[in-house]
C-alpha positions in Angstrom: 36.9 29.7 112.9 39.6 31.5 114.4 41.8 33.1 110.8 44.8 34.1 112.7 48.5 32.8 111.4 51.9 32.5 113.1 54.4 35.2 111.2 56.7 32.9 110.0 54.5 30.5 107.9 53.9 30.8 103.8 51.4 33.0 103.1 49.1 32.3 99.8 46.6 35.0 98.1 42.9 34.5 97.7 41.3 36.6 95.1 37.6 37.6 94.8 36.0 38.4 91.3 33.7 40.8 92.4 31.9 40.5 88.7 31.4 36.9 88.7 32.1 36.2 92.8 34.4 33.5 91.8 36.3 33.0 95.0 39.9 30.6 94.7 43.6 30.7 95.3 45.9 32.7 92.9 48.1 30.3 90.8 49.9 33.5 88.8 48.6 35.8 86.5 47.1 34.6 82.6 48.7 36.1 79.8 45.8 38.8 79.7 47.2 39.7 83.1 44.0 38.3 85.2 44.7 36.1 87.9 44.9 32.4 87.5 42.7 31.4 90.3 43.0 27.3 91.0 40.6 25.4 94.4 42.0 25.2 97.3 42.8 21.3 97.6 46.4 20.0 98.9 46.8 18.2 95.3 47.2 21.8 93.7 49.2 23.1 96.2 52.4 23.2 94.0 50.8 25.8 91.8 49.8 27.9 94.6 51.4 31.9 94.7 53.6 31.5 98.0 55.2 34.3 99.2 56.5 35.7 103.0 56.6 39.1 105.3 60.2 39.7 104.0 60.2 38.3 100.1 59.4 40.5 96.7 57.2 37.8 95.2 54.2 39.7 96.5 55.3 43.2 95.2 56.7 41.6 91.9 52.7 39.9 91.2 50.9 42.9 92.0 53.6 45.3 89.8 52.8 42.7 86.7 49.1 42.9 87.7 48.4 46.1 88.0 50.7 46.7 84.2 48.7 44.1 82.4 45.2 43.6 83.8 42.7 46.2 82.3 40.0 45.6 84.8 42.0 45.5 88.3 39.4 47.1 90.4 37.1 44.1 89.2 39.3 42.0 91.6 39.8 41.7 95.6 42.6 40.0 97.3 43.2 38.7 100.7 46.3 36.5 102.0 45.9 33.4 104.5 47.9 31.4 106.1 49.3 28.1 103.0 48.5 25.8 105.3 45.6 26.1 106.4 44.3 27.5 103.2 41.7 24.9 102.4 39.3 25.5 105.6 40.1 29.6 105.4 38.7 29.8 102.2 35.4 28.4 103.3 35.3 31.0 105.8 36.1 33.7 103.3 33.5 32.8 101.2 31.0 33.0 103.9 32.1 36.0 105.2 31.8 37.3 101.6 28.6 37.1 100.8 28.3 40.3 103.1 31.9 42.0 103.2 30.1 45.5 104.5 28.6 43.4 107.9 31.8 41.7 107.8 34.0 44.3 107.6 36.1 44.5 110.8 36.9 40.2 110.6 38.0 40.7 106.8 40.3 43.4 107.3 43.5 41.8 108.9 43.7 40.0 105.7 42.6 42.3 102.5 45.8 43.4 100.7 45.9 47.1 100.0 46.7 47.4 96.3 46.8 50.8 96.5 50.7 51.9 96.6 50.8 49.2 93.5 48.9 50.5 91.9 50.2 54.0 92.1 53.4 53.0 90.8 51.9 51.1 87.9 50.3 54.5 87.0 53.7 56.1 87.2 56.1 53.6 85.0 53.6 53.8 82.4 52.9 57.8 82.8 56.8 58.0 82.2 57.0 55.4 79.9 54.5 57.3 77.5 56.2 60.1 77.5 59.5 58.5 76.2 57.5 56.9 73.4 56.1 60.0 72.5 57.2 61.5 68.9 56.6 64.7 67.3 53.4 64.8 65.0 55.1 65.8 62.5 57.0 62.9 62.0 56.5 61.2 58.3 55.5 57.7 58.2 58.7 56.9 56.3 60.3 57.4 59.6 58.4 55.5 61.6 58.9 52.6 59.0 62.8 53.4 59.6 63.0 53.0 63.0 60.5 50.2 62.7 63.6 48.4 61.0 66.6 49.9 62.7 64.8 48.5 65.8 64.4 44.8 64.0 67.9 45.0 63.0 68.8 46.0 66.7 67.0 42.8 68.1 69.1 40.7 65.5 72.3 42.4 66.8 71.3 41.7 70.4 71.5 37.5 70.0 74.9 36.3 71.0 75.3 32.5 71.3 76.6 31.8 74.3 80.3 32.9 75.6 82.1 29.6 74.7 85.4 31.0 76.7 83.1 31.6 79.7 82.8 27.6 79.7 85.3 25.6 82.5 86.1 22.6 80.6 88.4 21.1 83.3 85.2 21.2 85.9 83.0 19.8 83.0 85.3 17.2 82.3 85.8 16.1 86.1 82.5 16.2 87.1 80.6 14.9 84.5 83.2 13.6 82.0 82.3 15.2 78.9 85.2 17.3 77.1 85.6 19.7 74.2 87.3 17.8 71.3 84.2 14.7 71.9 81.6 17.4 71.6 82.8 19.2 68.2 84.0 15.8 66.4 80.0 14.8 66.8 78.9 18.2 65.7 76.8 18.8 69.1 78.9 22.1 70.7 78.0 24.3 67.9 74.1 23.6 68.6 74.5 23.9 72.2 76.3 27.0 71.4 72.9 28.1 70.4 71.0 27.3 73.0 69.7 24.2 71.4 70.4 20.5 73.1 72.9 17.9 71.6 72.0 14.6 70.8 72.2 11.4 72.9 75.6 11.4 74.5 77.3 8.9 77.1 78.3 10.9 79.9 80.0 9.6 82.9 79.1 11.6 86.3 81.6 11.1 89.8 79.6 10.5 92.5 82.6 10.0 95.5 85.6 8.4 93.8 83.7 6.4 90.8 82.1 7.2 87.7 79.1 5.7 86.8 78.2 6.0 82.4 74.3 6.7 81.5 73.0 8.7 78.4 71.5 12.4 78.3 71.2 15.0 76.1 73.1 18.1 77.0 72.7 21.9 76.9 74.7 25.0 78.3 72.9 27.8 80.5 74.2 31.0 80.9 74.1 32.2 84.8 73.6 35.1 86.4 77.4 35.4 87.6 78.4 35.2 83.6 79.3 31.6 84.2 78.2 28.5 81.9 76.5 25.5 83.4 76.1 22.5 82.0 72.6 21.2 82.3 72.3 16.8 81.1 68.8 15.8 80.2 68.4 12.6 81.5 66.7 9.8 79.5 63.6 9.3 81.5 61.3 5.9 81.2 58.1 7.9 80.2 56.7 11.2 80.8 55.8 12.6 83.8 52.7 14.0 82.9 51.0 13.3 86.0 52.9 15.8 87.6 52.4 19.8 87.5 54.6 21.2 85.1 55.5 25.1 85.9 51.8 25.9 86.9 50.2 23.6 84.9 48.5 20.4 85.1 48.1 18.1 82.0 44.7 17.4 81.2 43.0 13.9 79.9 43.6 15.4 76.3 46.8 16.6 76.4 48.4 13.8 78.1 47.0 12.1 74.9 48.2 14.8 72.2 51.7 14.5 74.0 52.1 10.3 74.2 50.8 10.1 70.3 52.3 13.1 68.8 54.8 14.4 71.0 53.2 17.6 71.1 50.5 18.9 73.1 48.6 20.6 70.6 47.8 24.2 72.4 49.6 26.4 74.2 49.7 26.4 78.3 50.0 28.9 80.2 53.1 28.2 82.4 54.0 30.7 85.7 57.6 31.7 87.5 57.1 30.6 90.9 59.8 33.0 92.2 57.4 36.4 90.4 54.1 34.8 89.5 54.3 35.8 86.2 52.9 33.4 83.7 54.2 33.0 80.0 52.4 31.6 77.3 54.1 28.1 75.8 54.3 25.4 74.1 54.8 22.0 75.2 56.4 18.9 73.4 58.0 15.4 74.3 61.6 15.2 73.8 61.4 12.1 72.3 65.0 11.1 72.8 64.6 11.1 76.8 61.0 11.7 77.9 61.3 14.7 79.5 58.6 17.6 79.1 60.0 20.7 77.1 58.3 24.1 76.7 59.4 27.2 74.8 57.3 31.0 74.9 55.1 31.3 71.9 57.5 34.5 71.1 60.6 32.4 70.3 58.9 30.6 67.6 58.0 31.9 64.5 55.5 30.4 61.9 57.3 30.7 58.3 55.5 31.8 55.4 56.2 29.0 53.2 58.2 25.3 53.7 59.9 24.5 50.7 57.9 25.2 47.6 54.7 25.6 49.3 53.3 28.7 50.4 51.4 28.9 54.1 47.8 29.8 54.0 46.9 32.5 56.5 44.8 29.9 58.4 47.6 27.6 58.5 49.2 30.1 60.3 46.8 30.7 62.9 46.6 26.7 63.8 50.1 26.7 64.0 50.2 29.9 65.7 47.7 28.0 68.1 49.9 24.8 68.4 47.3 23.1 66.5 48.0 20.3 64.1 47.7 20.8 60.1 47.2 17.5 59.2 46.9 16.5 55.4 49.1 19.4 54.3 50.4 18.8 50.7 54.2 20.2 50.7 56.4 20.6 47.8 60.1 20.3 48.6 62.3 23.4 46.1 63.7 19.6 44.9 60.1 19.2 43.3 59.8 16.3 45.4 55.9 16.5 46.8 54.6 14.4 49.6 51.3 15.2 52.4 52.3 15.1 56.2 51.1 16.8 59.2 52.5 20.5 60.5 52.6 21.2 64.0 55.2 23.2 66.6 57.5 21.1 67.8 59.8 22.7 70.7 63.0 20.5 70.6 62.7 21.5 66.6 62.0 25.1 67.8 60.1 25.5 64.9 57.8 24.0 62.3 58.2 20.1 62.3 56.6 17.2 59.8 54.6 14.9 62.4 55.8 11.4 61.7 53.0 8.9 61.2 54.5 6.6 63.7 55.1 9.3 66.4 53.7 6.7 69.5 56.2 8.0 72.1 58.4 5.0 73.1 58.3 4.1 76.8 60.9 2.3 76.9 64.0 3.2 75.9 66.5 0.5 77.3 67.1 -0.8 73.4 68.1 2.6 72.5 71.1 1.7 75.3 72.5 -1.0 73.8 72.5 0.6 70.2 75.9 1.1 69.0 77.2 4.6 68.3 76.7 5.0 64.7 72.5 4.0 65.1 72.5 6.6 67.6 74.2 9.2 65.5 71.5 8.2 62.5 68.9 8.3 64.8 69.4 11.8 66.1 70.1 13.0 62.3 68.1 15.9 60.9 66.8 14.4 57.6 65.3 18.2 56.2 67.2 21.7 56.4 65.3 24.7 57.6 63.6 24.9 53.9 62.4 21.3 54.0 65.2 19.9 52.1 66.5 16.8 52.4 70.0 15.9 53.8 72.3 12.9 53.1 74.3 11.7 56.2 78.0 11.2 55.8 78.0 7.1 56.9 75.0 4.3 57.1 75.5 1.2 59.4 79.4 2.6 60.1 79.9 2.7 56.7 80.9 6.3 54.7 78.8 7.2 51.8 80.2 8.3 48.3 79.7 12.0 47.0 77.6 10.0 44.5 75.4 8.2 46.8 74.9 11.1 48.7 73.7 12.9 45.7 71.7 10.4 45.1 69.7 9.9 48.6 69.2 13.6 48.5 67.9 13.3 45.3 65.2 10.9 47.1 66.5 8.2 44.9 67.7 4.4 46.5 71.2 3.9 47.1 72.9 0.4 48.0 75.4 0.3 50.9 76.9 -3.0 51.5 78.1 -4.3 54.6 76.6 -2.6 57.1 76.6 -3.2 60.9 73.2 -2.8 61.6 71.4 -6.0 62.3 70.6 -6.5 66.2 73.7 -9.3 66.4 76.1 -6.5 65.6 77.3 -8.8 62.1 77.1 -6.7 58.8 74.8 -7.0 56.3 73.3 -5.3 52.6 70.4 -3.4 51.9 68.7 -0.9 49.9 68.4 3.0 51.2 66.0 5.3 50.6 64.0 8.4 52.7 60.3 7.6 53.2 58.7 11.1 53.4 55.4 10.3 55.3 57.9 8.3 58.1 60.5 11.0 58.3 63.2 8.8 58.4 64.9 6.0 56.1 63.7 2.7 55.0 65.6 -0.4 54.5 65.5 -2.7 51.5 66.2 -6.4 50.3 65.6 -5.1 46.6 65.6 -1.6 45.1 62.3 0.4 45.5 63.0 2.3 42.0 63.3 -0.7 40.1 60.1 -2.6 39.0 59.6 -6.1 40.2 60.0 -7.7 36.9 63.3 -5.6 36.4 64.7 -6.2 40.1 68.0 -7.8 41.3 67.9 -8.7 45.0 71.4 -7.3 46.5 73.7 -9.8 48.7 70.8 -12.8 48.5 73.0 -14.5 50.7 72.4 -11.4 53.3 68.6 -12.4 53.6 68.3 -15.9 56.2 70.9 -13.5 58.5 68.8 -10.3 58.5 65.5 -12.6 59.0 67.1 -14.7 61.6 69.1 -12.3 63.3 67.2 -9.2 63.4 64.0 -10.0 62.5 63.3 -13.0 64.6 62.6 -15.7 62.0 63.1 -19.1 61.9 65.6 -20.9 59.1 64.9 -24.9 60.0 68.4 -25.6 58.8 69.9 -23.1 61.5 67.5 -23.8 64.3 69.3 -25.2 66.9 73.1 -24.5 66.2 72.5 -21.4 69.2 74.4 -18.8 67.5 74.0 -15.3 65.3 74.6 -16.3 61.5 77.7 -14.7 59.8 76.9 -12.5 56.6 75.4 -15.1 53.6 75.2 -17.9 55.9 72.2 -20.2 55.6 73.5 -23.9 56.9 75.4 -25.3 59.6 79.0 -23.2 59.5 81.1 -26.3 60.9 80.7 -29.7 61.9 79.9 -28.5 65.9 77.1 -26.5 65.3 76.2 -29.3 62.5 76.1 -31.6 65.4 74.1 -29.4 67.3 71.4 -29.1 64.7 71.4 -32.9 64.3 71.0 -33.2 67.8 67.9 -30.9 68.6 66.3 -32.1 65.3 65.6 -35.6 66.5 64.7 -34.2 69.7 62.0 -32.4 68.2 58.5 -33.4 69.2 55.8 -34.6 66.5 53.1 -32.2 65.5 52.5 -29.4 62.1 55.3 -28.1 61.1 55.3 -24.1 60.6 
């Protein structure tokens, strides 16, 4: 088969592991510095090490290889035309099994390593020799620089450049402006890198504007601008798709759709340097799109709240494992048992709700009104697990005393809400369920014993069972509209007339 390429096609690399004689196409490096070697079939072509006569991406892989692989003489490399890589490789192989006879036909395609791997010899030749300190140096030094070093990388953050931001191009082309952003409390956070939560953004396509809902972040460029970067609500993951390198397997498109976190971390690779980086990978639950952060931006705390990590808690986690069953005590003295995992739009530690199913739908979350959003993107526990009281429920602001009190994990009563799914208000009990993660909703106080309790707003409950919840009231069945707040019968003589009517059209049979 005749090997020979045109010059101007993609060229791919095929590596030989002349310990075990795996033979497949390089897919970037692992994080031990190894080759990540993938089959030659079209489907896995997206992961495949590309690279042409005139581009770095070649010199950039083997300058990472050569620095992190310990064993690089244990591998041999040859390049091939991308296109034609599937029937090449067969050739290879066969013309493998005796590379000494086959010498002469191999040749036009091994890669000499050898000026690579000079120079890798050299940065780290010099690069020992600037690490090198006198023997005599005390171990109290060492600790000293140690620290000054810490405290160096702590100087070395800087949230990004908010003067560096062009608000009149943000505004025009996407219609998001300063004053909306810091009135919901979302610029500081993407200030830090982090994403905001659901926002309605309006991008120009021509002369018109067209409103949707992302999440939004800023992205520091290479020219010192800021770019604004939305994160569009997707219907449902695509986790059929490669992902930076990597390619979701049975189990972890399961871990991801139940938990929202993959539950091990993935090697992911630059396509521009072939350089992989070891990640985790989570769901952003708000709009379905695949997030991943490096395992070094995360760090594992030694306690949450009151409760003090074990050391093998910190290696699952480390791991990207769950921790299910873990009893945690809040510094309140509140105590509850949840499940620990890495979560990267938390970049941290989160508590794995119980009812974590990813929704795949998220048209509902559309027609929410502002304030549901707002609840819905609220973080419930500071960094030490404690829990916070938001400043309004339903649209309605909460009392210094009621906060203090849903902090305090007790119930609190907020009357006339506009929650239900007919926009009217309504009354309810609040208090935080700790196994959910989230609020609960009411008709009666939890804290009070059945024999003890006083349903709030009684009047509230055939509206919140009709209108939200679905239900049936026979007195209300066929007057065709949302009930108003305590309403239980016929509001005026029309829809009375309209009850009348569709009652004694209704057909014999059981009654429900």
């Amino acid at each position: 088969m005749e090997l020979k390429k045109k010059e101007t096609e993609k060229d791919v690399l095929i590596v030989r592991d002349e310990k075990t004689g795996e033979i497949g196409v390089v897919a970037g490096l692992k994080s031990d510095g190894t080759p990540n070697v993938t089959n030659a079939k079209p489907e896995n072509g997206q992961a495949f090490l590309r690279f042409d006569r005139h581009g770095d991406v070649l010199d950039n892989f083997f300058s990472n290889f050569f620095r992190q692989c310990k064993e690089p003489k244990r591998f041999g490399f040859y390049r091939v035309a991308a296109d034609r890589v599937e029937n090449v490789l067969q050739v290879l192989k066969d013309l493998l099994k005796n590379p000494e006879a086959n010498k002469e036909l191999l040749a036009p395609h091994l890669v000499d390593t050898e000026k690579y791997e000079k120079l890798a010899k050299q940065e780290q030749s010099e690069t020992s020799t600037k690490e090198k300190t006198p023997q005599e140096q005390t171990e109290g030094k060492g600790q000293q620089q140690e620290a000054q070093q810490g405290d160096k990388q702590k100087k070395e953050y800087q949230p990004i450049d908010e003067n560096r931001i062009n608000w009149s191009e943000l505004e025009e082309k996407w219609g998001v402006n300063r004053q909306s952003l810091e009135a919901s409390g979302n610029f500081k956070k993407m200030l830090n890198y982090g994403k905001s939560s659901l926002v309605t953004v309006a991008p120009k396509f021509g002369d018109e504007r067209f409103e949707t809902e992302a999440r939004l972040s800023f992205k520091s460029m290479p020219d010192g601008s800021v770019r604004l970067i939305p994160h569009l609500i997707r219907k449902e993951p695509q986790l059929d798709k490669g992902f930076e390198g990597y390619t979701f397997s049975a189990e972890d498109k399961n871990n991801l759709k139940n938990t929202g976190n993959m539950g091990r971390i993935a090697q992911l690779t630059n396509s521009s340097t072939g350089e992989t980086t070891p990640a985790y990978i989570s769901i952003d639950r708000l709009t379905n799109n695949i997030a991943a952060i490096p395992v070094n931006k995360i760090r594992i705390p030694e306690k949450i709240g009151d409760t003090i990590l074990t050391e093998q808690d910190k290696k699952e986690l480390r791991a990207g494992h769950p921790v299910p069953n873990k009893e945690i005590t809040l510094t309140n003295g509140k105590a509850f048992t949840t499940t620990l995992q890495v979560n990267v739009e938390q970049r941290g530690v989160e508590f794995v709700p119980l009812n974590s199913q990813i929704k795949q739908d998220n048209q509902q979350a559309k027609h929410e009104d502002q304030q549901q959003q707002k609840t819905y993107n609220f973080q419930w526990l500071d960094a030490s697990g404690n829990l916070r009281a938001p400043k309004t429920f339903g649209g309605v602001t909460l009392t210094p005393e009621q906060q203090s009190d849903f902090t305090a994990g007790k119930a609190i009563l907020v009357n006339d809400m506009v929650r239900d799914k007919q926009g009217k208000p309504y009354t309810a009990y609040i208090k935080f369920n700790q196994e959910e993660g989230k609020p609960k909703y009411y008709r009666s106080d939890p804290d009070v014993s059945k024999a003890q309790q006083v349903t709030p707003s009684s009047d509230s409950k055939t509206q919140v069972a009709v209108n939200s919840e679905g239900k049936t009231n026979e007195a209300t069945k066929h007057i065709a509209e949302p009930l108003q707040q305590g309403q239980a019968t016929p509001a005026n003589t029309q829809q009375q007339q309209r009850q009348s009517q569709g009652t004694q059209n209704k057909p014999k049979g059981v009654g429900v």
